[in-house]
C-alpha positions in Angstrom: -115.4 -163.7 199.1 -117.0 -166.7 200.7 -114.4 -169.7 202.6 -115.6 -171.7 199.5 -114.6 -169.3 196.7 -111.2 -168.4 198.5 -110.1 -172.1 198.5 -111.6 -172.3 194.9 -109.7 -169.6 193.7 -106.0 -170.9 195.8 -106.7 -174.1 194.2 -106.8 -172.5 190.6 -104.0 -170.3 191.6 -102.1 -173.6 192.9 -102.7 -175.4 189.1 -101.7 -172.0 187.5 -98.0 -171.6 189.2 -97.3 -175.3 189.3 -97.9 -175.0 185.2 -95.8 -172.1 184.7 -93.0 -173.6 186.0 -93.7 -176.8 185.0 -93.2 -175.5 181.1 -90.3 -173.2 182.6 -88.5 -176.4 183.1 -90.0 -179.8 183.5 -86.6 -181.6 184.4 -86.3 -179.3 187.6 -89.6 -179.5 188.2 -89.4 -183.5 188.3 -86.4 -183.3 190.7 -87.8 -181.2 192.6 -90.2 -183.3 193.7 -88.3 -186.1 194.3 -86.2 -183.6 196.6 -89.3 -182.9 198.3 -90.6 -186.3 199.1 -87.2 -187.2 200.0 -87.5 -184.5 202.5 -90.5 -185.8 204.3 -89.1 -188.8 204.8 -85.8 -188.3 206.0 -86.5 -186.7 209.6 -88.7 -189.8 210.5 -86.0 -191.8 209.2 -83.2 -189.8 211.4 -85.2 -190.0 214.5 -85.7 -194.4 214.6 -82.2 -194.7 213.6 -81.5 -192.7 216.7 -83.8 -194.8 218.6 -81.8 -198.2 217.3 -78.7 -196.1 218.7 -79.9 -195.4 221.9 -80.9 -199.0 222.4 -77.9 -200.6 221.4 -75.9 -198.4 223.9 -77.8 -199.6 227.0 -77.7 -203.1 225.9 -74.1 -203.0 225.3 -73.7 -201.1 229.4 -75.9 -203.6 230.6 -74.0 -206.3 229.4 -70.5 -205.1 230.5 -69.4 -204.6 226.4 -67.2 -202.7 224.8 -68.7 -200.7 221.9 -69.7 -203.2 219.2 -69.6 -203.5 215.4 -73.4 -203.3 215.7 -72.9 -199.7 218.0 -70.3 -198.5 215.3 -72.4 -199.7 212.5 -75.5 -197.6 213.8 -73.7 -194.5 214.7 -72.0 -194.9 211.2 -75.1 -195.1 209.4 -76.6 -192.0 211.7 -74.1 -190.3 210.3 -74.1 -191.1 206.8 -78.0 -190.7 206.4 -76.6 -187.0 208.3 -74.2 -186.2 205.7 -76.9 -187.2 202.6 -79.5 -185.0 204.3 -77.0 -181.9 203.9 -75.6 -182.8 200.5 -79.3 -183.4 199.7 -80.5 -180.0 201.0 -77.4 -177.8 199.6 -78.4 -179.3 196.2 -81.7 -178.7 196.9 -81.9 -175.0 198.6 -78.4 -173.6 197.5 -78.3 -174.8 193.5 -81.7 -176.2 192.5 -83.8 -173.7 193.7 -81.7 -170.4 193.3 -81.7 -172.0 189.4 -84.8 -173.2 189.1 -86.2 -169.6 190.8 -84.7 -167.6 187.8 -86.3 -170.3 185.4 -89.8 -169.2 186.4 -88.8 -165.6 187.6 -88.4 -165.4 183.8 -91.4 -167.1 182.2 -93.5 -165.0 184.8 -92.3 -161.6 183.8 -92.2 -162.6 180.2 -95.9 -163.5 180.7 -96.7 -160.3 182.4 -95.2 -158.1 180.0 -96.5 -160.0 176.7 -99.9 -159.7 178.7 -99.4 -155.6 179.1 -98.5 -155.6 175.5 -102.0 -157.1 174.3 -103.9 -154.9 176.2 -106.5 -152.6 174.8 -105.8 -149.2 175.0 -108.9 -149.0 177.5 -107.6 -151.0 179.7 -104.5 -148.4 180.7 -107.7 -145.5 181.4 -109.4 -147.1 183.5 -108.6 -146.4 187.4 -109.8 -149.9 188.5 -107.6 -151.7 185.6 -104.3 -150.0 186.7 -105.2 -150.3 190.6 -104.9 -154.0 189.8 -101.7 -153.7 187.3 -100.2 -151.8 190.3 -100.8 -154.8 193.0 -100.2 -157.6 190.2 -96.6 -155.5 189.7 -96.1 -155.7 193.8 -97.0 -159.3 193.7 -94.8 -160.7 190.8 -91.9 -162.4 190.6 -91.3 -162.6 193.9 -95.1 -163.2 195.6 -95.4 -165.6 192.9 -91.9 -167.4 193.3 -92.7 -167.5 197.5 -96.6 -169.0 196.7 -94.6 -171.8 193.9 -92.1 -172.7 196.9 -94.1 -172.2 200.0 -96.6 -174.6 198.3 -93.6 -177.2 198.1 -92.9 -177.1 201.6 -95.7 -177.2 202.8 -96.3 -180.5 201.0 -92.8 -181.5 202.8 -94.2 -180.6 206.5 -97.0 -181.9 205.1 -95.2 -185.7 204.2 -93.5 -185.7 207.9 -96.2 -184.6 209.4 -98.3 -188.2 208.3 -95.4 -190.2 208.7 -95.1 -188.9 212.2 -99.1 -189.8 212.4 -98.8 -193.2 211.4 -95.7 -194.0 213.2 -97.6 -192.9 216.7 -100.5 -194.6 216.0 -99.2 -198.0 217.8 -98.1 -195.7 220.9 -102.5 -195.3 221.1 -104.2 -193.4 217.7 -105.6 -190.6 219.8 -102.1 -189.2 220.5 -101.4 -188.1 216.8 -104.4 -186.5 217.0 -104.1 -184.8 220.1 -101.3 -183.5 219.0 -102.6 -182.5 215.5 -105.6 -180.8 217.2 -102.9 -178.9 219.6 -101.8 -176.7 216.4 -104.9 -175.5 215.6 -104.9 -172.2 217.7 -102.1 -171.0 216.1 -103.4 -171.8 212.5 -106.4 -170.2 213.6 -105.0 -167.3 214.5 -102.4 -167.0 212.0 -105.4 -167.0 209.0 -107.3 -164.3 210.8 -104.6 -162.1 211.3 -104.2 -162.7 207.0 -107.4 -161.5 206.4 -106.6 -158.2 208.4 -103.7 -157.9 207.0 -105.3 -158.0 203.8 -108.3 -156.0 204.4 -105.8 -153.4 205.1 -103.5 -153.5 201.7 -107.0 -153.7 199.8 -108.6 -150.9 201.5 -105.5 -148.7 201.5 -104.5 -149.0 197.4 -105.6 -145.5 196.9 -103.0 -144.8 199.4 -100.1 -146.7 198.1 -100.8 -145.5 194.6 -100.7 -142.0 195.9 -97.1 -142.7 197.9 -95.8 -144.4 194.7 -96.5 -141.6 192.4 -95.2 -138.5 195.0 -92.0 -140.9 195.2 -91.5 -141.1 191.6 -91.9 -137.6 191.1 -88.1 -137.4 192.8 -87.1 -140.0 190.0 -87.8 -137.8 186.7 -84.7 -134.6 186.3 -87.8 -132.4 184.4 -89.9 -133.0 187.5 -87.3 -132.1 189.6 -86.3 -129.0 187.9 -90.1 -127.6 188.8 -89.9 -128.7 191.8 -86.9 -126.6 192.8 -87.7 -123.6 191.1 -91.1 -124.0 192.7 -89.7 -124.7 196.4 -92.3 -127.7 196.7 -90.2 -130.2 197.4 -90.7 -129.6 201.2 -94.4 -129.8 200.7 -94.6 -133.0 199.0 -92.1 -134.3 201.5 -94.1 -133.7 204.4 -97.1 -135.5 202.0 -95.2 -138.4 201.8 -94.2 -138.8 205.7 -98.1 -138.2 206.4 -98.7 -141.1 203.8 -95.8 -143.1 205.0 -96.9 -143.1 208.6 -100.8 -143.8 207.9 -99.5 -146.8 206.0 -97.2 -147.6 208.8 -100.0 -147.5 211.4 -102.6 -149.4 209.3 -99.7 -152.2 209.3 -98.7 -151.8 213.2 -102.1 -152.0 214.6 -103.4 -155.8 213.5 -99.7 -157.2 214.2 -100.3 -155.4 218.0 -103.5 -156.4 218.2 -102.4 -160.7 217.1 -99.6 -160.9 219.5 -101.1 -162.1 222.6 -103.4 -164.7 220.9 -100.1 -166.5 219.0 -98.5 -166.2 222.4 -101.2 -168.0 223.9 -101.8 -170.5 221.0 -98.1 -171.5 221.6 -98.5 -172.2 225.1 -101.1 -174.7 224.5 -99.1 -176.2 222.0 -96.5 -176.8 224.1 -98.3 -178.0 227.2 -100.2 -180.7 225.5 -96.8 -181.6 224.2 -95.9 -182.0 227.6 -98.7 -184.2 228.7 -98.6 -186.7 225.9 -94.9 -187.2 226.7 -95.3 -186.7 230.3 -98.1 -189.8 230.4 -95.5 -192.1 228.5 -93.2 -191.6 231.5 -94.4 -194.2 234.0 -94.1 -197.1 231.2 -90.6 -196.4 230.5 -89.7 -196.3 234.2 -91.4 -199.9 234.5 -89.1 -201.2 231.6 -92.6 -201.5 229.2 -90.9 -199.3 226.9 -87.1 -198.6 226.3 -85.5 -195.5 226.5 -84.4 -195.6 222.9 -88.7 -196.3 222.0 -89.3 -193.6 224.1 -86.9 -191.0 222.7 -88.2 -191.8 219.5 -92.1 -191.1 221.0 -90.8 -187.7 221.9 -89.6 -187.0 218.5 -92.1 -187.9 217.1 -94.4 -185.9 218.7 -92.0 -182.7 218.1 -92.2 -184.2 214.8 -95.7 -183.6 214.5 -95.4 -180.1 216.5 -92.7 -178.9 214.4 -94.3 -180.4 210.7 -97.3 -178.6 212.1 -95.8 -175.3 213.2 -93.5 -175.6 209.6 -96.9 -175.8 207.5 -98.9 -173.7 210.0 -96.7 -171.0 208.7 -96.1 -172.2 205.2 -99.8 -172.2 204.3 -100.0 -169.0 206.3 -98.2 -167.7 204.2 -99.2 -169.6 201.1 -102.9 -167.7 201.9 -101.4 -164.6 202.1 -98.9 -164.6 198.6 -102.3 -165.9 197.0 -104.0 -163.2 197.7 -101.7 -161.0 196.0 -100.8 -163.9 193.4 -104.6 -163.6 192.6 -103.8 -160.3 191.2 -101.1 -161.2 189.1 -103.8 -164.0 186.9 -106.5 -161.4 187.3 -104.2 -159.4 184.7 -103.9 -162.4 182.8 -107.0 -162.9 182.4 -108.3 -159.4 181.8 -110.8 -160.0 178.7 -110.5 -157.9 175.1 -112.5 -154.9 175.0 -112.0 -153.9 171.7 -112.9 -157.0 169.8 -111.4 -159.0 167.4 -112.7 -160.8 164.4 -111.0 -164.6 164.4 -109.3 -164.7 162.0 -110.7 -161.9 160.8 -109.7 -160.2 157.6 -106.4 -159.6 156.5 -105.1 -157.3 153.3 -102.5 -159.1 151.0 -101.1 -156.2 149.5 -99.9 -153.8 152.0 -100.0 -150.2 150.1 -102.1 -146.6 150.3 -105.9 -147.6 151.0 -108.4 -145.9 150.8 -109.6 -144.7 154.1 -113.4 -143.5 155.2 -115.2 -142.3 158.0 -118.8 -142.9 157.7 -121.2 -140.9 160.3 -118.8 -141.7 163.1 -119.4 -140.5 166.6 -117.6 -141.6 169.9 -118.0 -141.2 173.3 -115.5 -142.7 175.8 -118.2 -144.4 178.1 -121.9 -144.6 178.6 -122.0 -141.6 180.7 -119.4 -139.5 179.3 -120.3 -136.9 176.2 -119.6 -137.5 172.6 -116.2 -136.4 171.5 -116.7 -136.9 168.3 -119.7 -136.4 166.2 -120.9 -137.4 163.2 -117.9 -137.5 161.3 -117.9 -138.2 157.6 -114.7 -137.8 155.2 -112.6 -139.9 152.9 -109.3 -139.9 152.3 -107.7 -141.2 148.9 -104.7 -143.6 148.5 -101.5 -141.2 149.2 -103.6 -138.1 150.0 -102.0 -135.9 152.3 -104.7 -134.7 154.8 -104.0 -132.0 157.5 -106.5 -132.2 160.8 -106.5 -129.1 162.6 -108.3 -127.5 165.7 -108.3 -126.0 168.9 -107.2 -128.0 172.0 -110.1 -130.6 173.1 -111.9 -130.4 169.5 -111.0 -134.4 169.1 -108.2 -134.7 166.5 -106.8 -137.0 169.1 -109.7 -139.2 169.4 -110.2 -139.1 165.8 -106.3 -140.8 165.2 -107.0 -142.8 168.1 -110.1 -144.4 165.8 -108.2 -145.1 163.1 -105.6 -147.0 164.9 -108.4 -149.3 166.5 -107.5 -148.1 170.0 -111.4 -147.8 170.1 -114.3 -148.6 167.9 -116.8 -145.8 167.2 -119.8 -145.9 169.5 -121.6 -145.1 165.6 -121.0 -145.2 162.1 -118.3 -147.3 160.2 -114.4 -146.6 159.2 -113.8 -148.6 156.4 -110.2 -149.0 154.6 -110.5 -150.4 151.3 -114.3 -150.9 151.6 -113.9 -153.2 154.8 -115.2 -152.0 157.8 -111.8 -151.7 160.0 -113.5 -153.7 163.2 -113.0 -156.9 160.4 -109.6 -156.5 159.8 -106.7 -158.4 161.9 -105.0 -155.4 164.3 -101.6 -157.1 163.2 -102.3 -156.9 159.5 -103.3 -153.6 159.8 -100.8 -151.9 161.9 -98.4 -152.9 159.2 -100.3 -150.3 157.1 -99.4 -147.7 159.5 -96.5 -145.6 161.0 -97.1 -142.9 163.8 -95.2 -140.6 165.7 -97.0 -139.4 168.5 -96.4 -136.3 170.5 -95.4 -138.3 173.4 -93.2 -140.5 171.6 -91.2 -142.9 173.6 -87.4 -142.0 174.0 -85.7 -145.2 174.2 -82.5 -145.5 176.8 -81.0 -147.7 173.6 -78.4 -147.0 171.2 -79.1 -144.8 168.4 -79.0 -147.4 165.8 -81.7 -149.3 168.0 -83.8 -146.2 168.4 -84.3 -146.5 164.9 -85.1 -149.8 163.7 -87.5 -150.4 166.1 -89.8 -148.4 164.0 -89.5 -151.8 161.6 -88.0 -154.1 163.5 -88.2 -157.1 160.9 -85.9 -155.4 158.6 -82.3 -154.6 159.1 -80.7 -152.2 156.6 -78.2 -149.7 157.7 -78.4 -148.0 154.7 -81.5 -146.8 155.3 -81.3 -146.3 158.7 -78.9 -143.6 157.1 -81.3 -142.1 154.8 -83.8 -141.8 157.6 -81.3 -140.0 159.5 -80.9 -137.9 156.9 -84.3 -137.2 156.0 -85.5 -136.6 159.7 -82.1 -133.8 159.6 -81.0 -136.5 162.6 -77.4 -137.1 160.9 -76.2 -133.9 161.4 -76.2 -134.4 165.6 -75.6 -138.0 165.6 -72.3 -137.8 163.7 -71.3 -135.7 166.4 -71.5 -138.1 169.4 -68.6 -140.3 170.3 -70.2 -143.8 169.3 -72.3 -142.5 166.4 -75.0 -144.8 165.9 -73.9 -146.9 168.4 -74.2 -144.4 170.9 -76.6 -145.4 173.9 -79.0 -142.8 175.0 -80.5 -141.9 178.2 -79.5 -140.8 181.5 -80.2 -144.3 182.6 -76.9 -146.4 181.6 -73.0 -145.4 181.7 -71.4 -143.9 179.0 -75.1 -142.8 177.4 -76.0 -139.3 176.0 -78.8 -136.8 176.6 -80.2 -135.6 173.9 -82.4 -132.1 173.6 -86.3 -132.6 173.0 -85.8 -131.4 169.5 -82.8 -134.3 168.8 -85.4 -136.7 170.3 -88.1 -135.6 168.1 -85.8 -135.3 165.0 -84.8 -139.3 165.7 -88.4 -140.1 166.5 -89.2 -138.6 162.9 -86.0 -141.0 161.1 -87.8 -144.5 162.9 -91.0 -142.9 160.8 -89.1 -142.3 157.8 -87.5 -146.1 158.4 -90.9 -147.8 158.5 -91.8 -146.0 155.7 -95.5 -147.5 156.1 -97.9 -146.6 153.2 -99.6 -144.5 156.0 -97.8 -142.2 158.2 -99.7 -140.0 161.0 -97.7 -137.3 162.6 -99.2 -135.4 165.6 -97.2 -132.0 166.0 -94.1 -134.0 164.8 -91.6 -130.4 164.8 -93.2 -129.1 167.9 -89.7 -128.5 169.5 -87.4 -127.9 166.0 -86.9 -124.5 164.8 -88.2 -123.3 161.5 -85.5 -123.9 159.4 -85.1 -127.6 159.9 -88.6 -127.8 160.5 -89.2 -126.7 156.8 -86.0 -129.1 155.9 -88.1 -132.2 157.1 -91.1 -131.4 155.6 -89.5 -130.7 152.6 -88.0 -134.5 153.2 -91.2 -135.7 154.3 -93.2 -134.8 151.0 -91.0 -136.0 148.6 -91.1 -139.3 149.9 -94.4 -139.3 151.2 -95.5 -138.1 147.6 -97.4 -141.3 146.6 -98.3 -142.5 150.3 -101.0 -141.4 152.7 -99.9 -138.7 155.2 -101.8 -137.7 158.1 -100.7 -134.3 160.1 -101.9 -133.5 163.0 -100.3 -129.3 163.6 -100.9 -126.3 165.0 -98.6 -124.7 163.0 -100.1 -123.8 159.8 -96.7 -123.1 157.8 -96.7 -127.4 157.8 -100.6 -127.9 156.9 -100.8 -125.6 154.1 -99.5 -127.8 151.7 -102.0 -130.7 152.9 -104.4 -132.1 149.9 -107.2 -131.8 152.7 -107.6 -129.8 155.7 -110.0 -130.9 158.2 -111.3 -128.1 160.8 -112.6 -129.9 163.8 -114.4 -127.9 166.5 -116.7 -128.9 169.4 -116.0 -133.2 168.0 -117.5 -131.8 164.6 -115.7 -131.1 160.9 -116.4 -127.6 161.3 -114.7 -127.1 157.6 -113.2 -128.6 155.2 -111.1 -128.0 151.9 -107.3 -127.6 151.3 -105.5 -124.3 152.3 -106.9 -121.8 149.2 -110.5 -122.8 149.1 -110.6 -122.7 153.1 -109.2 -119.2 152.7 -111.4 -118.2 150.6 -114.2 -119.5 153.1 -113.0 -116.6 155.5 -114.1 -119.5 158.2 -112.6 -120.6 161.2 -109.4 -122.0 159.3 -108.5 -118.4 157.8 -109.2 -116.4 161.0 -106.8 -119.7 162.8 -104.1 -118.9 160.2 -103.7 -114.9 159.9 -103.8 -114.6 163.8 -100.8 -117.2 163.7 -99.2 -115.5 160.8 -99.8 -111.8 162.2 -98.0 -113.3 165.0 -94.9 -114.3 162.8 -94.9 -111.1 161.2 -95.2 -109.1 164.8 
């Protein structure tokens, strides 16, 4: 990235985090402001009432006095301006921004997360995409809260440091400037060693990612367990040290390698600070200046070093958040790759379509092979079809279609005649209820776990049912807080439930959507027969005029399916419901008599 484009890009980065916490909370922001201008001003203001000090107390020796009103009056006001610049700056730094820092902590995770939600499904499988999620995560809030606020005081430094310019320029108006060129080594050096520094954090992601993922590994009990049994913990161990010290080297080298140059940048800072004040000696020994003018001269010019040292560092640093704030928009403003019609088309009656797959293939990129192939099938309103297969055959992928997570590289799906790339996401995912074999286990309370599966409606009565239907009830009666039990091993008081618990209160948020479509991929993998047959026994009867999609390798729940699909190779090898694919002798009846010869073994 060109000078040009990086100052471009810090500008737009500047805009973007002023507006966020501009609509986080526009009456801090405004005081904030003020508190910040104020800032500038007050030093300059401290250092000539100093100088009006000094001054009086020499005329008042000079003349024999005793301390006058005037003396009093100028100390007092010293004083006062003293004690408004520390109520001023506790309000500022100890309430304003510690409150105004939560403000837009919030409205940047909130934006973040809202962001994560709309993403395509795509997004989340590609390497690049999460490499960035990953540094965007590192960078916000805090990154983004240091960029809003270093910005702010560098504008400060930045106020004092022309008021200090324009108050030197009657002292001779290449002195300022001296003074202002002084701090350029150390700016100088300060950016370069940024761009090292962030050469290094971009070159070694793969790195991190790899350190971040061995470390979590010690996080999850089930990974643990392995890991035990296995003896690898040492191993991995030993992995992470290795990483840990690369990382650690990568960092230590450019700081080694900057020290000298800042050390040297500072001595030239300081001796042309001596010089400037050094020249201004020989008029205040000849009485051409007073000692009070002069001490102000020599405050100003720390003025200037200090303002410049201040927002040397501020906009040091401001450079380096932004490049790691850059990531954090570059997430916001990740584009749609599935595509959405606007408004596009949306169903006013939400009950059992009729669903369709017309010639649809799929492949998951340009240079990857189809998974899917020519696919063709129709599914009536409440039809019950069964999708079976060997692992890989792309019963997956095929859901995966229907839910719009992709579009098919060929052919059409069409619910009610519509092509489903017209219809609004939103309207149509209220068509639809899934359980997936990875569901998510939610560290909430029972009673949450299940109405998030409609979240819009609140009816504990049947949030009961579902319980009952899913053959949850039984197990959550049992627990001390009922429904209100939290879950988890994340929280106090919260209990841990077995896989087949989870999976049986996965099944009741189904059973409480009670969409007109529900898909099920191995939804009794870990319950035993009995309640297995139990649910499905449940999920018929009130599935009986709705669409049901099962996704199984167990053939004692797909039997009963009004149409099995056989997928093989991304193809519909067969097709039929359980007698006439039998009959066929195929690949479904060979599938079904192992499994059963199995049973009967």
């Amino acid at each position: 990235m060109s000078r040009t484009d990086a100052l471009k890009q810090f500008v737009k980065n500047a805009k973007r985090i002023i507006s966020v916490a501009w609509q986080a909370d526009r009456f801090m922001f405004i005081v904030l402001v003020a508190l910040v201008l104020l800032a500038a001003v007050v030093p300059i203001a401290f250092s000539y009432i100093f100088k009006l000090v000094i001054d009086e107390i020499i005329k008042t020796q000079n003349a024999a006095m005793a301390v006058t009103t005037t003396l009093l009056s100028l100390f007092a006001f010293r004083y006062v301006l003293d004690l408004f610049a520390n109520l001023r700056a506790t309000f500022h730094y100890e309430y304003l921004d510690n409150l105004f820092e939560h403000k837009i902590d919030n409205a940047l995770v909130l934006r973040f997360i809202t962001k994560l939600s709309q993403l395509d499904i795509p997004h989340f499988e590609d390497p690049e995409t999460q490499n960035l999620i990953i540094k965007a995560r590192q960078a916000y809030p805090w990154r983004l809260i240091n960029f809003f606020y270093f910005l702010f005081y560098s504008i400060t430094s930045l106020g004092t440091l022309i008021g200090s310019f324009i108050v030197l320029i009657p002292f001779g108006f290449w002195i300022p400037l001296a003074m202002g060129l002084a701090t350029v080594p150390r700016f100088f050096y300060r950016n370069r060693y940024i761009k090292v520094e962030w050469a290094r954090y971009d070159k070694n992601t793969i790195e991190q990612k790899e350190l971040m993922y061995l470390q979590g590994l010690f996080d999850d009990p089930s990974d643990i367990k392995e890991l035990k049994v296995a003896q690898a913990s040492s191993a991995l161990i030993a992995r992470i040290r290795k990483l840990q010290e690369f990382l650690y080297e990568s960092t230590r080298k450019p700081l080694r390698g900057s020290l000298p140059n800042f050390f040297l940048a500072i001595v030239f800072e300081i001796g042309i600070l001596f010089i400037l004040a050094y020249l201004k000696l020989p008029a205040v020994t000849a009485g051409a200046i007073t000692l009070g003018t002069f001490t102000f001269y020599i405050q100003m010019l720390d003025r200037i070093s200090q303002s410049s040292q201040e927002m040397v560092g501020q906009i040091s640093k401001l450079f380096e958040q932004n490049l790691y704030v850059g990531f954090y928009f570059a997430v916001l403003d990740l584009p749609k790759i599935v595509p959405e019609k606007n408004p596009g088309f949306a169903f006013a009656e939400i009950r059992p379509p009729k669903i369709e797959f017309q010639n649809v293939s799929f492949r998951y990129d340009a240079k990857s092979p189809e998974v899917l192939k020519d696919i063709s099938f129709s599914l009536e309103p409440g039809q019950h079809l069964a999708i079976v297969g060997p692992n890989g055959a792309g019963k997956t992928t095929l859901i995966s279609l229907l839910l719009r997570f992709y579009d098919p590289s060929r052919g059409q799906i069409l619910v009610n005649d519509v092509d489903l790339k017209d219809v609004q996401s939103s309207n149509w995912y209220r068509f639809v209820s899934i359980l997936f074999q990875d569901f998510v286990k939610f560290s909430l309370s029972i009673k949450d776990n299940v109405l998030l599966g409609n979240p819009e409606l609140i009816d504990e009565k049947k949030m009961w049912n579902a319980a009952e239907q899913s053959g949850a009830a039984e197990f959550i009666e049992a627990l001390p807080k009922k429904y209100e039990q939290r879950l988890g091993k994340r929280f106090e008081d919260s209990a841990e439930l077995s896989q087949g618990q989870w999976q049986k209160l996965a099944l009741a948020r189904a059973f409480y959507e009670a969409a007109p479509i529900l898909i099920l991929d191995e939804p009794t993998s870990a319950i035993d027969a009995e309640a297995e047959a139990q649910i499905f026994d449940n999920l018929y009867r009130t599935y009986k005029h709705k669409t049901l999609i099962l996704i199984s390798h167990r053939f004692s729940t797909v039997r009963n399916a009004d149409k099995i699909i056989v997928l093989k190779d991304g193809m519909i090898a067969e097709e039929g419901n359980h007698k006439s694919l039998m009959a066929m002798d195929g690949i479904y009846a060979r599938m079904f008599r192992k499994q059963a010869k199995g049973y009967l073994d």
